[in-house]
PyMOL Python script that loads the backbone (N, CA, C, O; Angstrom):
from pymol import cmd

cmd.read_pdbstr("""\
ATOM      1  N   UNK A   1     -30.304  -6.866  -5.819  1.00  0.00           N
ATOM      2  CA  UNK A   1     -28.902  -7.167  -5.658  1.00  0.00           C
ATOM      3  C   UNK A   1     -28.137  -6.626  -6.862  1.00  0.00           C
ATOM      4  O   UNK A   1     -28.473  -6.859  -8.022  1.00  0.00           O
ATOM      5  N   UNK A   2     -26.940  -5.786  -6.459  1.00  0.00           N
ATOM      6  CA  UNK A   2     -26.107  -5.022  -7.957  1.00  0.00           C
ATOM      7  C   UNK A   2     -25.634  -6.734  -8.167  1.00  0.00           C
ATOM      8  O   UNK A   2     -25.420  -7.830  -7.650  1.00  0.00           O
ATOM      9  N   UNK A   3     -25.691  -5.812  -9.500  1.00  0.00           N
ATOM     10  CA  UNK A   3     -24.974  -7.210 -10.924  1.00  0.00           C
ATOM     11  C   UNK A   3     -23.312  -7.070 -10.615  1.00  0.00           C
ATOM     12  O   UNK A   3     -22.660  -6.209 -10.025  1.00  0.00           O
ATOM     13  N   UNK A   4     -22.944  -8.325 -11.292  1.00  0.00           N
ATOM     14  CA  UNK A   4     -21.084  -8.727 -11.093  1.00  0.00           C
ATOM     15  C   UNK A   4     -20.436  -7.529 -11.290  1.00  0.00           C
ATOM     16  O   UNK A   4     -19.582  -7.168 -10.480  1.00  0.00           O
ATOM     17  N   UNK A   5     -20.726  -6.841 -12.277  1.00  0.00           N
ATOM     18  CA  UNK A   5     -20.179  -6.033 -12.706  1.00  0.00           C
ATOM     19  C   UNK A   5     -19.675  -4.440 -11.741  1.00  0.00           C
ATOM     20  O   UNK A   5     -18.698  -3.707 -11.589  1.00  0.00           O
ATOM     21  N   UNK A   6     -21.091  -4.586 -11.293  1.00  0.00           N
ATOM     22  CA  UNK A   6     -21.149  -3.553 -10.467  1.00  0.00           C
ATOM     23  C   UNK A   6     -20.745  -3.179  -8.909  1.00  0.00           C
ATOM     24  O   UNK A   6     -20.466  -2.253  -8.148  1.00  0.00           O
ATOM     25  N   UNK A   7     -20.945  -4.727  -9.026  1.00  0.00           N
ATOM     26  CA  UNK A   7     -20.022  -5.150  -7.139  1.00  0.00           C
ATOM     27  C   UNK A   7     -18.244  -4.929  -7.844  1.00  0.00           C
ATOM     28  O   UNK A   7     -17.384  -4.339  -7.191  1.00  0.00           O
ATOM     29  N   UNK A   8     -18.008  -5.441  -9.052  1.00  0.00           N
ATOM     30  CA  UNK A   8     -16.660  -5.507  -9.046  1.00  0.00           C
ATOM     31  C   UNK A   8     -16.199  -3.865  -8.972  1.00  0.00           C
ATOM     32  O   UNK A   8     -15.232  -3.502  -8.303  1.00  0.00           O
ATOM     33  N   UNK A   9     -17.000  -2.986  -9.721  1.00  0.00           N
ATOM     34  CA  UNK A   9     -16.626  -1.898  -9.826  1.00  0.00           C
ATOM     35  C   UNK A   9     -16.597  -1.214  -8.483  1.00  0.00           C
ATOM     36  O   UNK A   9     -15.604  -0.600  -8.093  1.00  0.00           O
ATOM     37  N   UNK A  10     -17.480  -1.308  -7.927  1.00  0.00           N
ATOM     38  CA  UNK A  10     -17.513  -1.086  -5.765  1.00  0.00           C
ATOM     39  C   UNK A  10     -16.095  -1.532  -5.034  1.00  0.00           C
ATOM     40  O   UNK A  10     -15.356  -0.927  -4.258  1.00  0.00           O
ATOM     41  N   UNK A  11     -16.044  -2.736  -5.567  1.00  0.00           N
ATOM     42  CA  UNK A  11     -14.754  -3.292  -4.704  1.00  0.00           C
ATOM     43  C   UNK A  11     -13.299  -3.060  -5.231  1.00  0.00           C
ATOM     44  O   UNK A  11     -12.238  -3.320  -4.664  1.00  0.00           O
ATOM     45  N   UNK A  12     -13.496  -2.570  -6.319  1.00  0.00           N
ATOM     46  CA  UNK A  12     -12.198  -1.985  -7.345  1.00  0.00           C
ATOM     47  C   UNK A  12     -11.841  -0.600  -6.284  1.00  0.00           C
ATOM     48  O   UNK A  12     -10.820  -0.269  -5.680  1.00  0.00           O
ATOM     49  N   UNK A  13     -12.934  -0.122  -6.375  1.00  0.00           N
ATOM     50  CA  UNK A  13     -13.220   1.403  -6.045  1.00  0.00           C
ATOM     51  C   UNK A  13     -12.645   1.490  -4.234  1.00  0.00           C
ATOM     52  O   UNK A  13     -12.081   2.348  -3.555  1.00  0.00           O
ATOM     53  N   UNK A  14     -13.104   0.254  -4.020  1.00  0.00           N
ATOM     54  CA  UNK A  14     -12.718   0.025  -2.343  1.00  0.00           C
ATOM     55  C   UNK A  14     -10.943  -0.257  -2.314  1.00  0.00           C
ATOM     56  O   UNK A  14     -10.168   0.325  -1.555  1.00  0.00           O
ATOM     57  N   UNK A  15     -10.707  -0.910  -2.961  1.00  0.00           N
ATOM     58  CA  UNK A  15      -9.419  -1.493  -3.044  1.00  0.00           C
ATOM     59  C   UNK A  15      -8.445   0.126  -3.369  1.00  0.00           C
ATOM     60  O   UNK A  15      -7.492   0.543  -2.711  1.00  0.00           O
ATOM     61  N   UNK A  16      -8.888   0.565  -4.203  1.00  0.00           N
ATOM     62  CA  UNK A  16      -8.108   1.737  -4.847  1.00  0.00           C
ATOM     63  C   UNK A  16      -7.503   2.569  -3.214  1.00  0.00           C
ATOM     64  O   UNK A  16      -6.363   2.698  -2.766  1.00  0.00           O
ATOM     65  N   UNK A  17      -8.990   3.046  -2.619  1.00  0.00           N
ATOM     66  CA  UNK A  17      -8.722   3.756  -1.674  1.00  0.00           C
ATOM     67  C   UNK A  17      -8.037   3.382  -0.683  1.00  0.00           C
ATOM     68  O   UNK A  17      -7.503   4.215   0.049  1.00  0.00           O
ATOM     69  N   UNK A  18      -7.909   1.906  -0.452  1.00  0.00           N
ATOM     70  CA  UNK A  18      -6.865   0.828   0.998  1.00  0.00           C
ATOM     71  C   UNK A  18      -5.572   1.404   0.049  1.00  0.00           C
ATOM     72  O   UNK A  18      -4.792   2.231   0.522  1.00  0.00           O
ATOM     73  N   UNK A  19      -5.428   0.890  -1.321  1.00  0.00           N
ATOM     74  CA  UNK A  19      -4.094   1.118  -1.903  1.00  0.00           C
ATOM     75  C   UNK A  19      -3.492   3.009  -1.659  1.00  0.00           C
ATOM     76  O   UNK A  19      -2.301   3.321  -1.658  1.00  0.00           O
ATOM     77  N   UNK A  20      -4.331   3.730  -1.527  1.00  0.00           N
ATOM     78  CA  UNK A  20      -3.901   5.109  -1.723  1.00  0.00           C
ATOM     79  C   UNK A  20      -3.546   5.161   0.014  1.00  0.00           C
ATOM     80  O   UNK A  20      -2.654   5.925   0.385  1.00  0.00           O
ATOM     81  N   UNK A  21      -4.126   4.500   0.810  1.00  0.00           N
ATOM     82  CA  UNK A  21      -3.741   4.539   2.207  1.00  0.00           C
ATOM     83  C   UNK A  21      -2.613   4.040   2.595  1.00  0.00           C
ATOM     84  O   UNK A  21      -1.817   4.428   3.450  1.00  0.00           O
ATOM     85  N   UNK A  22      -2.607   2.835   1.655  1.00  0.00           N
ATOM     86  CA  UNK A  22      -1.397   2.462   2.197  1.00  0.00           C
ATOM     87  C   UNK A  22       0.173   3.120   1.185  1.00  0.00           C
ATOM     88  O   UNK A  22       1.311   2.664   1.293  1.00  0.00           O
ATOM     89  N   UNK A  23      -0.248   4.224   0.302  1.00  0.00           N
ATOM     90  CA  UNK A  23       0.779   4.791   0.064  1.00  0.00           C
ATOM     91  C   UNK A  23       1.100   5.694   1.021  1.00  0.00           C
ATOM     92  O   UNK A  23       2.208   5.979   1.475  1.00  0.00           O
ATOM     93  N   UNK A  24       0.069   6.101   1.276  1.00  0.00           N
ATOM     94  CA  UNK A  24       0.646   7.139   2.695  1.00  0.00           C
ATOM     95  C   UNK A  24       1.166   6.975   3.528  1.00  0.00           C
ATOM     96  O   UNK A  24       1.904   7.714   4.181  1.00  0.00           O
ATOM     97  N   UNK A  25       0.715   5.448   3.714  1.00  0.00           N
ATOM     98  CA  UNK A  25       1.568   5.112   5.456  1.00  0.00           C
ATOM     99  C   UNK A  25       2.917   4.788   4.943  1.00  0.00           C
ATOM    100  O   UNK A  25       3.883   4.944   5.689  1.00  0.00           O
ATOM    101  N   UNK A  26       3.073   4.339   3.702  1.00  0.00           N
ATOM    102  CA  UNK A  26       4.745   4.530   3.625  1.00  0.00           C
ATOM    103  C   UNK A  26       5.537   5.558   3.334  1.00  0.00           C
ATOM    104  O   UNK A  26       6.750   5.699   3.492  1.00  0.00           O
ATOM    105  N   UNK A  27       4.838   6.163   2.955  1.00  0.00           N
ATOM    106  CA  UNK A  27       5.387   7.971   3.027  1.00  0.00           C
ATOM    107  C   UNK A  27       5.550   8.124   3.894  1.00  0.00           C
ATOM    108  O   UNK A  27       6.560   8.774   4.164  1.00  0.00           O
ATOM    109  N   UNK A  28       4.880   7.752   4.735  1.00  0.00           N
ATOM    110  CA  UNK A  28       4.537   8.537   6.417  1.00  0.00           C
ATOM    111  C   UNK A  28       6.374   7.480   7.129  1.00  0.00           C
ATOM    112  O   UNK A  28       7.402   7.978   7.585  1.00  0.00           O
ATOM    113  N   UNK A  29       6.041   6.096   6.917  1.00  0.00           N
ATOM    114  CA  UNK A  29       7.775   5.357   7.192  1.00  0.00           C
ATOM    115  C   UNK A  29       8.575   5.615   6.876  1.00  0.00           C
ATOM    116  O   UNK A  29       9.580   5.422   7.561  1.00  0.00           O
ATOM    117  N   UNK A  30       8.662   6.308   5.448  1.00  0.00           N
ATOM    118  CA  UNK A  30      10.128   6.429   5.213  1.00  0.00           C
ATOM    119  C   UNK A  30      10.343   8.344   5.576  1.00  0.00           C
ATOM    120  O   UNK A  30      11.388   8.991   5.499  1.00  0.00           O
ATOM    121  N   UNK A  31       9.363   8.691   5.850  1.00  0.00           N
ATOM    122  CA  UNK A  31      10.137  10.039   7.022  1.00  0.00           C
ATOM    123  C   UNK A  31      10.467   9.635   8.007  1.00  0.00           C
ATOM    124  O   UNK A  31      11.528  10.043   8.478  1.00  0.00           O
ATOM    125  N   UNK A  32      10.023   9.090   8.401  1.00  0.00           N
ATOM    126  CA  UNK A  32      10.453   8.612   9.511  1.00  0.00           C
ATOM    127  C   UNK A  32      11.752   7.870   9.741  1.00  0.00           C
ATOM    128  O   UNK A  32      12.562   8.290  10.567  1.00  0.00           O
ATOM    129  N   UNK A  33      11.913   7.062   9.215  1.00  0.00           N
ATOM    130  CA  UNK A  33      13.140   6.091   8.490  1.00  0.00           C
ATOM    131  C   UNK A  33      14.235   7.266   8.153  1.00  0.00           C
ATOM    132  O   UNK A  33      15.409   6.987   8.397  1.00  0.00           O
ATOM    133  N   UNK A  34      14.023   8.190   7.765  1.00  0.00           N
ATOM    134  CA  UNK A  34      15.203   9.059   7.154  1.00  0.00           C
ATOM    135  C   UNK A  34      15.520   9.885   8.411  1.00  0.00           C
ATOM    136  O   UNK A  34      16.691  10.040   8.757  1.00  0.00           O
ATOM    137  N   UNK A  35      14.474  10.431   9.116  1.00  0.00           N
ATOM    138  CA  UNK A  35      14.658  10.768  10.173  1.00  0.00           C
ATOM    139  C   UNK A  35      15.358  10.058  11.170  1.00  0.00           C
ATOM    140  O   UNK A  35      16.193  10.686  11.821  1.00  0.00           O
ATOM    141  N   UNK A  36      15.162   8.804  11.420  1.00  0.00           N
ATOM    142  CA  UNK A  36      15.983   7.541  12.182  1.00  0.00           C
ATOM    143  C   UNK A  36      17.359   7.741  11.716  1.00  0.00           C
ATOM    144  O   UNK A  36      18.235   8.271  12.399  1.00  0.00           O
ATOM    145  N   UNK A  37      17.487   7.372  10.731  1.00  0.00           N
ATOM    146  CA  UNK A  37      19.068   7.440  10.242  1.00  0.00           C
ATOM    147  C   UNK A  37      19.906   8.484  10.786  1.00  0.00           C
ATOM    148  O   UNK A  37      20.971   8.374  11.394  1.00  0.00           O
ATOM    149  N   UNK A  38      19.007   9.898  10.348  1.00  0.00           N
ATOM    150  CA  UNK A  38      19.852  10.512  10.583  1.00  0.00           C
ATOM    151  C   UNK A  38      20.255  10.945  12.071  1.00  0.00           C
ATOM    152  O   UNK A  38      21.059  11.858  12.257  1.00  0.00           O
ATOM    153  N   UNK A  39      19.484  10.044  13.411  1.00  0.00           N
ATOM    154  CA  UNK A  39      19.641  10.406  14.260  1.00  0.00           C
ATOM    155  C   UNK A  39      20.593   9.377  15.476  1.00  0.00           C
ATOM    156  O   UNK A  39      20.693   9.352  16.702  1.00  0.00           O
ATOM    157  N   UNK A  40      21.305   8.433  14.063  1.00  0.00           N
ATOM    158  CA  UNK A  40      21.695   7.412  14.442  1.00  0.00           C
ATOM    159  C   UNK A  40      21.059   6.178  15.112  1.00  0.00           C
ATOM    160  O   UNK A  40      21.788   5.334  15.633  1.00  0.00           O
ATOM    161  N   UNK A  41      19.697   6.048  15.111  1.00  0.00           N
ATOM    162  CA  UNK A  41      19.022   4.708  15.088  1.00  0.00           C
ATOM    163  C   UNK A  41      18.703   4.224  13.901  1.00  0.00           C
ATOM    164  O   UNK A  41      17.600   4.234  13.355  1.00  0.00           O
ATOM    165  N   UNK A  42      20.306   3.549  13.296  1.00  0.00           N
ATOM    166  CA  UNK A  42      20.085   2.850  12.055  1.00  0.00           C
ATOM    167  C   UNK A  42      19.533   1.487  11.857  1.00  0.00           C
ATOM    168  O   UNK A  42      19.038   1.094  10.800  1.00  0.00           O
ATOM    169  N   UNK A  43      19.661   0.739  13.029  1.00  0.00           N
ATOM    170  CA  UNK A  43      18.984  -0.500  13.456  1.00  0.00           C
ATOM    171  C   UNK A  43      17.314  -0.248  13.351  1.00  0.00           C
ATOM    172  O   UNK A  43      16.847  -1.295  12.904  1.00  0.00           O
ATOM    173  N   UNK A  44      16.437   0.546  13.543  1.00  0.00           N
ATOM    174  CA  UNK A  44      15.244   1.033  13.889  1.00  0.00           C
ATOM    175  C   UNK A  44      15.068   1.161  12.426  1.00  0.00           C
ATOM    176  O   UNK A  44      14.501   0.215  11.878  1.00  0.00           O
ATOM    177  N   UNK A  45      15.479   2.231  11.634  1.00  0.00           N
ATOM    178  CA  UNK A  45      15.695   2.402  10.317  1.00  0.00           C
ATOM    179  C   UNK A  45      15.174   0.975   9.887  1.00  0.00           C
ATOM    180  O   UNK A  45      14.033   0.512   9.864  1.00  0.00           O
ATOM    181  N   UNK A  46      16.549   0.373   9.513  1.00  0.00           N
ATOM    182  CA  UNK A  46      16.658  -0.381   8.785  1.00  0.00           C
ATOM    183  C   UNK A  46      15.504  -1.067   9.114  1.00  0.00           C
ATOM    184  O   UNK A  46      14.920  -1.247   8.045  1.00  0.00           O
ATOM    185  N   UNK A  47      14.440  -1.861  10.612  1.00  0.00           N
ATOM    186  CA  UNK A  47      13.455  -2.773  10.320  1.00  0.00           C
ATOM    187  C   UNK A  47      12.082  -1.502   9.510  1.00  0.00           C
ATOM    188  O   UNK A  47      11.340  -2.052   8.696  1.00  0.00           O
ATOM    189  N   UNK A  48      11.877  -0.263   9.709  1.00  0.00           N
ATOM    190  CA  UNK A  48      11.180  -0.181   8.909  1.00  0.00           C
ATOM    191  C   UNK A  48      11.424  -0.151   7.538  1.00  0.00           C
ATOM    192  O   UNK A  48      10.541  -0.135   6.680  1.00  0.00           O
ATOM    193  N   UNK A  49      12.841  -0.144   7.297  1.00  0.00           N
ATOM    194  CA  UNK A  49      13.059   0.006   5.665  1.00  0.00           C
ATOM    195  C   UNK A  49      12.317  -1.426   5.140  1.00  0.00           C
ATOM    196  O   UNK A  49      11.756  -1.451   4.044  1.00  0.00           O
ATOM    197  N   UNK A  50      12.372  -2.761   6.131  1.00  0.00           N
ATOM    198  CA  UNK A  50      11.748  -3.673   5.738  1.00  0.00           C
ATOM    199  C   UNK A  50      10.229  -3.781   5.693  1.00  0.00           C
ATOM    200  O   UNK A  50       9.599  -4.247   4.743  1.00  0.00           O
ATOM    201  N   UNK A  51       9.746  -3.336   6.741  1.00  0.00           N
ATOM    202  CA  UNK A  51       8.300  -2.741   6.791  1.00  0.00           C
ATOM    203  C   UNK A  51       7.472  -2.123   5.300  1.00  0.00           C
ATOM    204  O   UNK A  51       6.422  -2.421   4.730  1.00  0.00           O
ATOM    205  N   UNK A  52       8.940  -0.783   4.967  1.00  0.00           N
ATOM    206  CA  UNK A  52       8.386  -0.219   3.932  1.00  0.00           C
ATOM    207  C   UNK A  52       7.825  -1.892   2.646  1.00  0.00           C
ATOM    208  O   UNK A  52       6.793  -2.088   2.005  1.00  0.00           O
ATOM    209  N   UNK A  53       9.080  -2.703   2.798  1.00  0.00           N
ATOM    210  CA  UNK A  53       9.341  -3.387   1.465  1.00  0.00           C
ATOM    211  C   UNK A  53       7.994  -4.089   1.021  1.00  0.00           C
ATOM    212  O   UNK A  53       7.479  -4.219  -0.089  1.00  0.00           O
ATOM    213  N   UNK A  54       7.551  -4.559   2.476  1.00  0.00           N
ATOM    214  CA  UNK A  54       6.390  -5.217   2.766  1.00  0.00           C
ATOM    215  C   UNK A  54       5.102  -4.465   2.377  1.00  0.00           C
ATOM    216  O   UNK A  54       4.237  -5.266   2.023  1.00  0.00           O
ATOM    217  N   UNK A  55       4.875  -3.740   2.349  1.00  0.00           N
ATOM    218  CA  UNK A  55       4.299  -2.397   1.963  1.00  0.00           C
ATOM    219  C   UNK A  55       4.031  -2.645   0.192  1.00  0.00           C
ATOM    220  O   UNK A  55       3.070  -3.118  -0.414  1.00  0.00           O
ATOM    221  N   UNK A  56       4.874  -2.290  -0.107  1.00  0.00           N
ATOM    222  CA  UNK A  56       5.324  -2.332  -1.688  1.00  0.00           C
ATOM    223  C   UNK A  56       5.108  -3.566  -2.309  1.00  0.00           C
ATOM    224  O   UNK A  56       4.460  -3.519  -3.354  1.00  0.00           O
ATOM    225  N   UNK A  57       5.581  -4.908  -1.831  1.00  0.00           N
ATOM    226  CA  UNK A  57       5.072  -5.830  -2.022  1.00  0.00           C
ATOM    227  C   UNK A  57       3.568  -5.858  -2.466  1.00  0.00           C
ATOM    228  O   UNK A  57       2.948  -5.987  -3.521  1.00  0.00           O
ATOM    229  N   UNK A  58       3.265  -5.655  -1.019  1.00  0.00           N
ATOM    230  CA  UNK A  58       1.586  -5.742  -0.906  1.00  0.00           C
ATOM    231  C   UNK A  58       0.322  -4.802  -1.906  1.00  0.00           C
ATOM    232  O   UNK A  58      -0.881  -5.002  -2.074  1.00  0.00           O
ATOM    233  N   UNK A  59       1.332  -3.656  -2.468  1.00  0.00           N
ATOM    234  CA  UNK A  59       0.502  -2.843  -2.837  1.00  0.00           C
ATOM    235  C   UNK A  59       0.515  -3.125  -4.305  1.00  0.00           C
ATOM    236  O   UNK A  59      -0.253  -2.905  -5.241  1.00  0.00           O
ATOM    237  N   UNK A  60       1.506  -3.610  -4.171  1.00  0.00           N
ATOM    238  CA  UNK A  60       1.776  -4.323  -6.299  1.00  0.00           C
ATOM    239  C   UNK A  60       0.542  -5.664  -6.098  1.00  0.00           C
ATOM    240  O   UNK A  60      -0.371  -5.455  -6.896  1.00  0.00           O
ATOM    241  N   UNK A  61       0.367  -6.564  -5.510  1.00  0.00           N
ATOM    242  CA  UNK A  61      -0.883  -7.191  -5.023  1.00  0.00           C
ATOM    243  C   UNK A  61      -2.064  -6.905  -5.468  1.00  0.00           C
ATOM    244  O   UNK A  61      -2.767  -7.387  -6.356  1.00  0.00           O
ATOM    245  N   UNK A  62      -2.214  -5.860  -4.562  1.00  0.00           N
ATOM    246  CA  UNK A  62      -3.609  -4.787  -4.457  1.00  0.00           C
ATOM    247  C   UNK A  62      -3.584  -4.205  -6.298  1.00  0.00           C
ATOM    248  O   UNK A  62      -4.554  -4.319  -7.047  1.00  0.00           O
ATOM    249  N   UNK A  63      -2.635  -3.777  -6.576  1.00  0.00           N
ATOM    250  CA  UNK A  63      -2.839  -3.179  -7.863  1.00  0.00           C
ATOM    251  C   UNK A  63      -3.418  -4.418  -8.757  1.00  0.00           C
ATOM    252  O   UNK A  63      -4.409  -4.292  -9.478  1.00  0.00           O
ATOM    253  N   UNK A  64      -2.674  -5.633  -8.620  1.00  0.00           N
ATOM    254  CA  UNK A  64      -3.123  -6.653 -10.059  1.00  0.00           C
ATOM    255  C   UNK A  64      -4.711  -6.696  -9.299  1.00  0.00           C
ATOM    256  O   UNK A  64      -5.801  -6.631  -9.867  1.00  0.00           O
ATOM    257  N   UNK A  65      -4.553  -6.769  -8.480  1.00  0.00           N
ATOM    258  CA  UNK A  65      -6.322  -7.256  -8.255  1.00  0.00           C
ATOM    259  C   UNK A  65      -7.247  -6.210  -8.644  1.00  0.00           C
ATOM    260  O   UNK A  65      -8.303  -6.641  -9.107  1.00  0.00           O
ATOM    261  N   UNK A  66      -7.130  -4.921  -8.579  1.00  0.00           N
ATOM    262  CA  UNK A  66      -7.742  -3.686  -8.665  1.00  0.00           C
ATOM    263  C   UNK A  66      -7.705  -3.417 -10.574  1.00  0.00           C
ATOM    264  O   UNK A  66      -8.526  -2.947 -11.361  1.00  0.00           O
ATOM    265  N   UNK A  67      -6.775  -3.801 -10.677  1.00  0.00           N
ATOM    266  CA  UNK A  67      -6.907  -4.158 -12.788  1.00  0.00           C
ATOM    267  C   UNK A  67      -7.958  -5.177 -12.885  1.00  0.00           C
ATOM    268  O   UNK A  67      -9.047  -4.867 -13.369  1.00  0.00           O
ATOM    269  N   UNK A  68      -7.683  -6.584 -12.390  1.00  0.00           N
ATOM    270  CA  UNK A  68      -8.653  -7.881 -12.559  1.00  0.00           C
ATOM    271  C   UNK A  68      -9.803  -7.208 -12.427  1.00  0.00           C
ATOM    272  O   UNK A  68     -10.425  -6.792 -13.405  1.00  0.00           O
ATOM    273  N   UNK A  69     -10.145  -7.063 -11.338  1.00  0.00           N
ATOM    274  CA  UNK A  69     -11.607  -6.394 -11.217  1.00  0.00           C
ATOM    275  C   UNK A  69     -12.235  -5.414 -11.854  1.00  0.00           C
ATOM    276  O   UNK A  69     -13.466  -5.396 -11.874  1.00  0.00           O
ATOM    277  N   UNK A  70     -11.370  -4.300 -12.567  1.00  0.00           N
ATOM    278  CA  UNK A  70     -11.888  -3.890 -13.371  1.00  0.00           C
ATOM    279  C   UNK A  70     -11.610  -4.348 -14.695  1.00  0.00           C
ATOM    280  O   UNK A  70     -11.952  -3.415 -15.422  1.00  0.00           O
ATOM    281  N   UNK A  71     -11.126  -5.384 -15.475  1.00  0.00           N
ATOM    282  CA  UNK A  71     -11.257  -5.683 -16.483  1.00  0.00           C
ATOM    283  C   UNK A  71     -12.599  -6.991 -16.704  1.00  0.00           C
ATOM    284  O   UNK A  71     -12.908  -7.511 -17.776  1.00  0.00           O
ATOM    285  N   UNK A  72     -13.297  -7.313 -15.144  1.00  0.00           N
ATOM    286  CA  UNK A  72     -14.318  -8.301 -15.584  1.00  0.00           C
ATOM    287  C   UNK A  72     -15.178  -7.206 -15.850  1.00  0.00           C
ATOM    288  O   UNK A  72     -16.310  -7.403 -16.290  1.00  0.00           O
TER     289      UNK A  72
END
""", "prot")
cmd.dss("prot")
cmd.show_as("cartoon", "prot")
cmd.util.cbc("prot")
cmd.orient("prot")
């Protein structure tokens, strides 16, 4: 069985890559989102602009945990 250390460093390593995914998928929303706007579905827009926020939220999350784990 890997030692603490080494699971943390696995699951750091796991976390990193969900976090780099989920930068993309908001890249991937807010083209989209800009695209909306400009096609006059600003209502549509605007719930993913909230989507994005949720996003961002979540990924500041993912980051403190992805430090924790690598500082045990």
């Amino acid at each position: 069985m890997p030692d603490s250390s080494e699971a943390n460093i696995t699951t750091a390593d796991a976390l990193t890559l969900l976090l780099y995914n989920q930068h993309a998928i908001c890249a991937a929303i807010e083209e989209v989102t800009s695209w909306l706007s400009g096609n006059g579905v600003g209502s549509v827009a605007a719930n993913a602009m909230v989507a994005m926020e949720t996003l961002d939220t979540n990924a500041q999350g993912i980051t403190d945990a992805i430090m924790r784990l690598r500082q045990l």
